[in-house]
Every structure is written in C-alpha cells, then in structure tokens.
N, C-alpha and C positions, 0 to 999 in steps of 0.2 A: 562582463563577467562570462566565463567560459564553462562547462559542466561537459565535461565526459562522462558517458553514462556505458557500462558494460555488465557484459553476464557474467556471472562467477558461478560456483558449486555453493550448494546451501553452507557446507562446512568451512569455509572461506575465515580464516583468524576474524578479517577485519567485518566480515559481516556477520560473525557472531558477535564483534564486541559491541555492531551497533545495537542487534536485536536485542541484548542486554542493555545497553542504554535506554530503549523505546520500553521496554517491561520494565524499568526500574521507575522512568516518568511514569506509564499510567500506573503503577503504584506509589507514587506519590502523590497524584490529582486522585485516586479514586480512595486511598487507603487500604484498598487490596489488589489482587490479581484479578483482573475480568474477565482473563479467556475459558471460551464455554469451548465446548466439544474437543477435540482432539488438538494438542498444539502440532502445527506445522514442522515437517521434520523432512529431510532429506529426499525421504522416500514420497512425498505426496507433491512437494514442489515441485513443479514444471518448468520455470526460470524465477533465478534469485538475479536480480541488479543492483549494483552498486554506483554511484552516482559522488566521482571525484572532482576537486576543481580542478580547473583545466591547467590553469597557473603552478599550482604549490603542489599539484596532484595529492590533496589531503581528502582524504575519504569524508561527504559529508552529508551521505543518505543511502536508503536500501530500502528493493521492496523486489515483492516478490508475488507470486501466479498460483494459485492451486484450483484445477478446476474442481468445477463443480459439477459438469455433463456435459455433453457432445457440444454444445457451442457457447457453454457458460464458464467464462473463468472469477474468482472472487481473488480480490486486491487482500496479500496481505503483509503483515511486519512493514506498510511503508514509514516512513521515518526520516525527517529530515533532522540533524542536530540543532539542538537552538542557537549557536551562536549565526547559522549560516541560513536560519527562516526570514522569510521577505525575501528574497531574493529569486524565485519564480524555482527554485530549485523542485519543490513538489511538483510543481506542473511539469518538468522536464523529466522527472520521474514517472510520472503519471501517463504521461503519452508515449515515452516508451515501452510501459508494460502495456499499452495498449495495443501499440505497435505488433509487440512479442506475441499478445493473445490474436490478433488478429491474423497474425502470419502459421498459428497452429490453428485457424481454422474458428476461430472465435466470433458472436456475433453480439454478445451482450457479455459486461464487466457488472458485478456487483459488488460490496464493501458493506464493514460497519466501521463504523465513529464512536466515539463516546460522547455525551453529552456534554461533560467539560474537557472537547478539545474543540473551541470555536476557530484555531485558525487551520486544522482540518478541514470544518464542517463547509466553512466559507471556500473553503481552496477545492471541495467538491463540487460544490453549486456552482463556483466559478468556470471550473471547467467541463460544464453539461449534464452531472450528475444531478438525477433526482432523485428524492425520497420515495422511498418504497414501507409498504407492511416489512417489519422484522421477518428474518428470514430461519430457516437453519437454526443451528443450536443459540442463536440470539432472540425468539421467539420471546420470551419469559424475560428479556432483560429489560430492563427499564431505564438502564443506563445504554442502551443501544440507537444509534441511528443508524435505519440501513439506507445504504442508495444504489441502484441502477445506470447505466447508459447503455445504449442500443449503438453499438459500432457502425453499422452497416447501416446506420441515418448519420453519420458523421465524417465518413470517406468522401464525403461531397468536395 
C-alpha cells in the first residue's frame, strides 16, 4: 500500500469535502459540534495535507498545522476516511505534518481527541504522543484529550 501525501491551499475542493466528512462524524459520535474557539480557516493555517493512495490516487485523508507560538504547532482537521482506517494511513499523515512543522522551525506538536475516537486516541499513543492537562480553548471540555510530543527528542 502506497500513500502520497502533499500540501495543498486550505480551500482545496477535495479537502474541504474531507473536513466536512470529519465534522459531520464527530457529530455523529458526539451528537453536537465540539469545536471550541475559533474554527481553522485559511488565514491561521500554515500547511493543510492531503494524503492520496498512491495506486487509484483517491483522496483518503487531511490534516493540517496552526501554530500555536514560536516552536509550538497543534494538529488539526486530521482525518482519515473510514473505509481506508487500519491501514497506517494516520501515521503517514502524522509524521508528515511533523516533518512540515519541524522544517518551519517547530520543536513540540500538540492535539486534541475526543473521547469517543479510540482509534485516534491509540494511533497517538502509538506514535509518541502523550497525554497532557487540556490545553487552550479545550480547558473546560470534558470531552477533550489533549496530547503532546517533543520533536527534537524524536529526530534521533
């Protein structure tokens, strides 16, 4: 299994229709909307990726970078569609917005989860992330898992 992963513009047809897939699931698992503070939009995103197979070149994930300060980026809108989960696809995702933050200068990634998305929460731990205190406008949420990684303990 093959995964090209590339950068696009936040306004990208195909990666608005995923970010509308990913907001239509966690309102389905949560029964409302849960995004707190500002939605991500053009203007705050640093890099949006899109993450095709390599094969059928069918769009089947996106995520995207908005820092947060001089060497902190936070993971967001990542998404992989379901028919194409298992498939290490997040992780291939995952280490390239790492990649991306690291190359603007980045030295720690942080994120949140919701509660009922276990095979996120697992595909974070799996790949180095640890739980942290709620961060930012997810302070208050109690549907929130935040997590951390230190880049610059992982370049080894």
């Amino acid at each position: 299994m093959g995964v090209i992963v590339e950068a696009t513009s936040w306004d990208d047809p195909v990666g608005v229709k995923l970010r509308q897939e990913q907001e239509a699931e966690i309102i389905r698992r949560y029964g409302i909307d849960l995004e707190r503070g500002p939605k991500p939009s053009a203007a705050d995103m640093d890099v949006f990726l899109l993450a095709r197979d390599a094969e059928t070149a069918v769009s089947v994930g996106c995520g995207g970078l908005r820092r947060l300060d001089e060497t902190t980026y936070e993971i967001k809108r990542m998404y992989v569609t379901p028919a194409w989960r298992g498939r290490r696809i997040g992780e291939v995702l995952l280490r390239a917005l790492e990649e991306a933050a690291v190359n603007r200068g980045a030295v720690r990634m942080r994120l949140e989860a919701g509660i009922q998305q276990p095979e996120a929460l697992r595909l974070y731990e799996r790949c180095g992330y640890r739980r942290i205190d709620r961060f930012g406008h997810y302070v208050d949420c109690e549907e929130s898992v935040c997590f951390e990684r230190l880049l610059a303990s992982s370049a080894a």
